[in-house]
C-alpha atoms as one frame of an Amber mdcrd trajectory, in Angstrom:
protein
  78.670  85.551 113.656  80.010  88.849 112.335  83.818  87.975 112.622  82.703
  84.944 110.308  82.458  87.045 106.910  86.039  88.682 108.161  87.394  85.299
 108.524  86.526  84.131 105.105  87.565  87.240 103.442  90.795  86.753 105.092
  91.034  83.167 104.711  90.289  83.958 100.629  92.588  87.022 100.211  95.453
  84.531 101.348  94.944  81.370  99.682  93.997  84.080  96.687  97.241  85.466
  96.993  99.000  81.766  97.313  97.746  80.565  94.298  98.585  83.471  92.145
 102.362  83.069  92.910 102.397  79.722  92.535 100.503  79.130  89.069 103.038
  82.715  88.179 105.990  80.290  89.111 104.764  77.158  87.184 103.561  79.369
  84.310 107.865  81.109  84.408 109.458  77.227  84.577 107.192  77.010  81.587
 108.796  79.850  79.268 104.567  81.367  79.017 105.072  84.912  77.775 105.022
  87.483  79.882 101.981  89.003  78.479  99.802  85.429  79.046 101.409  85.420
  82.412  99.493  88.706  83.427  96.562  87.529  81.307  95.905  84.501  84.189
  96.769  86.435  86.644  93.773  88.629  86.491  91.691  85.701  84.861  92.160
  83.953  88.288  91.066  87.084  90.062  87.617  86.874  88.579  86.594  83.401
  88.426  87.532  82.535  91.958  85.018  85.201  93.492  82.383  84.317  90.875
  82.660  80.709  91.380  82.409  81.132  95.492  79.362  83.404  94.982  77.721
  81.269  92.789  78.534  77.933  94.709  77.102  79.624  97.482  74.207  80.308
  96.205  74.103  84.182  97.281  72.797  87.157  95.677  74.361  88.897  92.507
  72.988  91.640  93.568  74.272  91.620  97.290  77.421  91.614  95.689  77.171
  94.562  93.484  76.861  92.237  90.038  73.934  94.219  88.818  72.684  96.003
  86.235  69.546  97.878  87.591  69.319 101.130  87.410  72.394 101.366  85.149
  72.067 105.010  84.154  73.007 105.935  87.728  75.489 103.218  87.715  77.346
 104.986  84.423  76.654 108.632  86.237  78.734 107.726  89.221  81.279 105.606
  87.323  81.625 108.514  84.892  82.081 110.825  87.445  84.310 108.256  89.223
  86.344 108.274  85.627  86.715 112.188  84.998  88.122 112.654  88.451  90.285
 109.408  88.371  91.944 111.899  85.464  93.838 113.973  88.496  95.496 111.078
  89.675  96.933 110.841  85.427  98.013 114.021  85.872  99.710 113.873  89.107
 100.751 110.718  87.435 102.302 112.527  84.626 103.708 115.141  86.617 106.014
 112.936  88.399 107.425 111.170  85.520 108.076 114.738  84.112 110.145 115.767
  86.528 112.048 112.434  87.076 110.259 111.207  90.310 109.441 107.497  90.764
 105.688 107.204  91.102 106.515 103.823  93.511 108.923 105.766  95.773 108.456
 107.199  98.695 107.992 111.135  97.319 106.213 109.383  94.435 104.038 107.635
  96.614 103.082 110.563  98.797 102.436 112.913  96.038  99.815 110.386  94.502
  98.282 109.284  97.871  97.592 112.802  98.734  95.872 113.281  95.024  93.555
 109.969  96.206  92.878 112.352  98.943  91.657 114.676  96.789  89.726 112.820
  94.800  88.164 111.288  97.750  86.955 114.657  99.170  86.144 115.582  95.462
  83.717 112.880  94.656  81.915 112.746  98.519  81.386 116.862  97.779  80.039
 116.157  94.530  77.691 113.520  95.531  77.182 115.124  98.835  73.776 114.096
 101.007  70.663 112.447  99.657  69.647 114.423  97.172  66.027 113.221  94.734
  67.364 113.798  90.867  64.559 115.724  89.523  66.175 114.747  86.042  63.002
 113.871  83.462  63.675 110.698  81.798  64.454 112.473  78.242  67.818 114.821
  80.548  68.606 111.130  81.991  68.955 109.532  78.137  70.831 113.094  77.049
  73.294 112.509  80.224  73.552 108.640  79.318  74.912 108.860  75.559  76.858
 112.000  76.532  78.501 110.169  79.372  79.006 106.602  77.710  80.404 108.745
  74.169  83.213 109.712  76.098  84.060 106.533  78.207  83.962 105.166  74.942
  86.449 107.497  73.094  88.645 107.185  76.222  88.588 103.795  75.330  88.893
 103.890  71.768  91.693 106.309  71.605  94.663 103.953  71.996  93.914 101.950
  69.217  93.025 104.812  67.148  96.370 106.210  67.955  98.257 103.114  67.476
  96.205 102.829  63.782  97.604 106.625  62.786 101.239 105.520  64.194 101.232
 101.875  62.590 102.244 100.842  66.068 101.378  97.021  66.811  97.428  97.712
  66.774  96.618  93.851  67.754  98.732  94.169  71.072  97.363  97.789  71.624
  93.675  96.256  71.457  94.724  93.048  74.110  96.215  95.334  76.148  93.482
  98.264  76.131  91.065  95.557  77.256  93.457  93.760  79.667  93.124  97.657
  81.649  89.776  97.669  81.335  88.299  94.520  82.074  91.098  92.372  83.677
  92.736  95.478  86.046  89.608  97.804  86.519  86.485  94.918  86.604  88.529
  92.068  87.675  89.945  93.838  90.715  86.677  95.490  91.277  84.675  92.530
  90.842  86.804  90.485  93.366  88.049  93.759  96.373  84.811  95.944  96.187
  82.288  93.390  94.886  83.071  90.187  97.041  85.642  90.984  99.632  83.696
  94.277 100.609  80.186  93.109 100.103  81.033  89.922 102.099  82.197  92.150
 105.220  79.214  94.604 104.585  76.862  91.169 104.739  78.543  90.565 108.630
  78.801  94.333 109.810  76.102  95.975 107.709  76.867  99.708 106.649  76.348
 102.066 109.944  78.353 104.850 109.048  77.785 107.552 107.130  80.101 110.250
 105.451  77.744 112.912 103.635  75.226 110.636 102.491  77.455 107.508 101.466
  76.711 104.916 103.735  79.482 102.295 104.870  81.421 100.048 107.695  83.682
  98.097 108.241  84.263  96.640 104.831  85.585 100.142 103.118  88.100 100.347
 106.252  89.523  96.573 106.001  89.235  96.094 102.228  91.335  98.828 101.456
  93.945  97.642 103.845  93.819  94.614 102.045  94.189  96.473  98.587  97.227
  98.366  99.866  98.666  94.923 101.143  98.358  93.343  97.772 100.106  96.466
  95.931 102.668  95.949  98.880 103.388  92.056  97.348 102.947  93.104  93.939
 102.756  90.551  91.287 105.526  90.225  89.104 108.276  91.163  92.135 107.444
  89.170  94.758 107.266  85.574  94.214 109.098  83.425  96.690 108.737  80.322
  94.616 111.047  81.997  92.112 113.435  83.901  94.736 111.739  87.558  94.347
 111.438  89.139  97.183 110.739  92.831  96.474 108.292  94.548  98.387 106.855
  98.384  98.406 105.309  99.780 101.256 104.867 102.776  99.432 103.042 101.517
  96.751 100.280  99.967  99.936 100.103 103.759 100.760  98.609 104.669  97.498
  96.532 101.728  96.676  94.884 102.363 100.346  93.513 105.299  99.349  92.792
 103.905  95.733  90.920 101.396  96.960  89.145 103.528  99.382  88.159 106.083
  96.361  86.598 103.027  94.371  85.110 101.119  97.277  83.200 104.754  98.204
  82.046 104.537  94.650  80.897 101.121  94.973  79.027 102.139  98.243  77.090
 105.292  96.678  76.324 102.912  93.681  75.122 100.104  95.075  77.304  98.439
  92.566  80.514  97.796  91.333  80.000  98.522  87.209  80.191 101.987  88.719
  83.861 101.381  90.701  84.600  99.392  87.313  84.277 102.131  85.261  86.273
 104.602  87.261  88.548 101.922  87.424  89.315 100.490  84.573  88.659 103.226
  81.750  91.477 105.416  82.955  93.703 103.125  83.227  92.838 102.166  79.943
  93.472 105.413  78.503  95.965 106.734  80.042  98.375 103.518  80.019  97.720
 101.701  77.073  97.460 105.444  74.931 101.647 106.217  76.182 102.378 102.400
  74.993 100.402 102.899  71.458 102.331 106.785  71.363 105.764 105.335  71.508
């Protein structure tokens, strides 16, 4: 039945959601640093999906954990990555003029950017075009590409080195964005949750030449949902009760930038990238610049 891969993406997402605020709670009655606190929190978010896939016995590669054809992978999380930089400096417009990026302005200023980027990245990859691209222009575009993912990456630390400015914690946290925020979330929104829903409803619509259903629709909603409940201010256990329906706004059309990415790919090492190497960048390079 179709509903059935809905139900268990549900059923997941809640008990998901359950767990993380309880282990947060046990993990705060223990006195665990903040820092380790976050560090479980997206540990949990990628073991649970790999274990269910693997348990399952279904395909990696159903669920967008593959590496074939990876130089298209990098091209689309590259591009994914460079326009990702708009939101940064929408991002950094804000905060320069004194406007919450959570509030409701905030929030509409940066969900109208996703917009953006949305319409930017279905233009640039627009229809089903052959790459004519000989295999020596493919290699050029590869270590062009991956040299500056990696000095996005790199240029925290380096930063931090120059200022003398806690390099080990600039390091944990540089690859707490990038594999914990951008792969970890990926890996368990567009690469189970999504692919689980595509598996039910298959992918019969088509926007330019990306092909998708129901899954982009839902799992954003779902993406938007958890930004609503946000770890770290809403935890019953421990008598938080902050939520941000403004902050759902933005993460919907987030999530519906990297799940299009992870539907044009095939994969989500392409959403990964855009995901997690700006954030990062631009986060972890203002903490090593202070």
């Amino acid at each position: 039945m179709k509903a059935k891969s809905i139900a268990e993406v549900l059923l997941v997402f809640i008990l998901m959601k359950l767990f993380s605020i309880w282990l947060d709670s046990i993990l705060v009655n223990a006195d665990v640093d903040p820092g380790w606190r976050t560090f479980f929190f997206g540990l949990q978010a990628i073991i649970i999906p790999v274990a269910i896939i693997g348990f399952s016995g279904r395909k990696w590669s159903t669920y967008g954990l593959s590496l074939k054809d990876s130089k298209s992978q990098i091209h689309y999380g590259f591009a994914g990555a460079m326009i990702m930089m708009i939101l940064g400096l929408g991002f950094g417009f804000l905060k320069s003029r004194g406007i919450s990026t959570s509030g409701r302005t905030g929030s509409i200023v940066m969900s109208l950017i996703a917009i953006i980027m949305i319409a930017l990245f279905v233009f640039i990859f627009r229809g089903n075009k052959k790459n004519y691209k000989t295999e020596k222009k493919l290699k050029i575009r590869l270590i062009y590409q991956l040299s500056i993912l990696l000095i996005m990456i790199g240029s925290p630390i380096v930063a931090a080195l120059i200022k003398g400015n806690n390099v080990p914690g600039i390091i944990a946290w540089d690859l707490y964005f990038l594999i914990m925020v951008g792969f970890g979330e990926e890996l368990k929104f567009r690469g189970y949750f999504q692919s689980r829903i595509n598996e039910g409803y298959g992918r019969p619509w088509n926007l330019f030449g990306i092909s998708f259903g129901p899954g982009l629709l839902i799992v954003s909603l779902l993406f938007g949902l958890s930004h609503i409940i946000q770890f770290g201010v809403f935890n019953p256990f421990l008598g938080q009760y902050d939520i941000n329906p403004w902050m759902g706004l933005q993460a919907f059309f987030g999530g519906f930038f990297y799940g299009l990415i992870r539907e044009k790919s095939d994969s989500i090492v392409s959403s990964g990238i855009a995901h997690g190497v700006p954030n990062a960048f631009g986060q972890v390079l203002s903490m090593a610049l202070r």
